[in-house]
N, C-alpha and C positions, 0 to 999 in steps of 0.2 A: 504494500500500500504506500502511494507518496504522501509524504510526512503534510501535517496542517502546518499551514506558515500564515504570516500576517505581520504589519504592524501598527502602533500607535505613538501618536506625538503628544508627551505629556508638558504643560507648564507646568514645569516643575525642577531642580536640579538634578543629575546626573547620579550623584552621588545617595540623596533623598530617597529619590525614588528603586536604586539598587537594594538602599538598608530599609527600607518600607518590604518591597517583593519580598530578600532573601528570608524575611523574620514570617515563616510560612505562618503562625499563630494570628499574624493581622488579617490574612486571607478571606476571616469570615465577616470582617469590618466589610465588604465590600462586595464578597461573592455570595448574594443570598441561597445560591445552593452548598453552601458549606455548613454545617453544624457547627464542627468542632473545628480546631487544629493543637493540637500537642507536639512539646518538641520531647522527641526519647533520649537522647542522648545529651549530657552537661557541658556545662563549658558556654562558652560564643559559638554563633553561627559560624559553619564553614564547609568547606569541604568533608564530607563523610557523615555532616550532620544529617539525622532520620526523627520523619517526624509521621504521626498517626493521624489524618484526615477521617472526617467522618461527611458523608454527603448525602443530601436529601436525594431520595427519589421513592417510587413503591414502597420499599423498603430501603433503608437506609444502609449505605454501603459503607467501610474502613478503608482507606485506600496509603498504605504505606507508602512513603516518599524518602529518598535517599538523595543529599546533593553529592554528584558524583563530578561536576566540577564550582569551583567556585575560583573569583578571580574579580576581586571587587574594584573599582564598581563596575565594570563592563562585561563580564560572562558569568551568568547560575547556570550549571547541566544541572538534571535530575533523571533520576528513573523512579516511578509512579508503578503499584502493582497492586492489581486489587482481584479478584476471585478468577473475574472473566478477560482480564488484559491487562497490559503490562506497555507503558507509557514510558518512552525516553526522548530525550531533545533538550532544547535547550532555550535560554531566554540572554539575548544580548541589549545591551543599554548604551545607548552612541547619544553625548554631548550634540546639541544644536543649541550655540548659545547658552542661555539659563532654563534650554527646556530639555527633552528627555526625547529621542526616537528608541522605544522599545521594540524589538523583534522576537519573533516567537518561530520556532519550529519546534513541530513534535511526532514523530513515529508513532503509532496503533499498532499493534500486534492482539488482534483478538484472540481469545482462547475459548475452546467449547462451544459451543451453540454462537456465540456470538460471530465466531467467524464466518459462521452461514449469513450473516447480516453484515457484513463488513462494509459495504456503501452506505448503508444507514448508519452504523456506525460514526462512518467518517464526515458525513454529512451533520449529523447532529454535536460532533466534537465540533466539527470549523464553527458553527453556529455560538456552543457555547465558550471558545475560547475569544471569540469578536465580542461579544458578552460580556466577560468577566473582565477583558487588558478596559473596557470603555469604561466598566463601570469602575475598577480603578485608577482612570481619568479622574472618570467627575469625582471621585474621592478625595484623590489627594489635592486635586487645584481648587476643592473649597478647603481643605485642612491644613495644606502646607505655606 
């Protein structure tokens, strides 16, 4: 499957909005389909840090997250694993002035039953990751 890409131009600084994203725990500030977010492992965020999502749907799903790179402020990798798929890619943050061009790709590998649905799938991921980079737009340029 070819990976979901997109971007968004945040006002906001480069810097702000890297340490906003990488702190996955803010995520539910802004993503109304997120319940929860937990960070599992101590210390500061960073590379290797793993955190336990929890997300609304039917039933509500756990979705393990692992950052597998970090390189502040301009690259978060992660890999995302939850029952039925397993989600990696990455989120880059590029300077334009005092504001923020975020980019997103991310790989789907369905698993089980789901991979019989793989264009809905991917269709429904593009959808909600246009979603949630907007609605952490409007987040941060009324908060920051």
């Amino acid at each position: 499957m070819r990976p979901i890409t997109g971007e968004i131009l945040i006002n906001a600084p480069t810097e702000a909005v890297f340490d906003f994203v990488a702190n996955e725990c803010n995520e539910p500030l802004y993503n109304p389909n997120m319940l929860r977010a937990d960070q599992l492992t101590p210390g500061p965020v960073g590379g290797g840090t793993r955190f336990a999502t929890v997300m609304k749907g039917p039933r509500s799903t756990t979705v393990d997250v692992e950052y597998t790179g970090f390189n502040r402020p301009h690259q978060l990798n992660s890999l995302s694993q939850t029952a039925g798929m397993e989600i990696d890619g990455g989120l880059t943050f590029s300077a334009e002035g005092n504001r923020t061009r975020l980019t997103w790709s991310w790989r789907l590998r369905p698993r089980g039953a789901l991979r019989f649905l793989t264009p809905l799938v991917r269709a429904l991921g593009s959808r909600q990751e246009h979603n949630n980079w907007t609605a952490l737009k409007k987040y941060l340029e009324t908060t920051i």
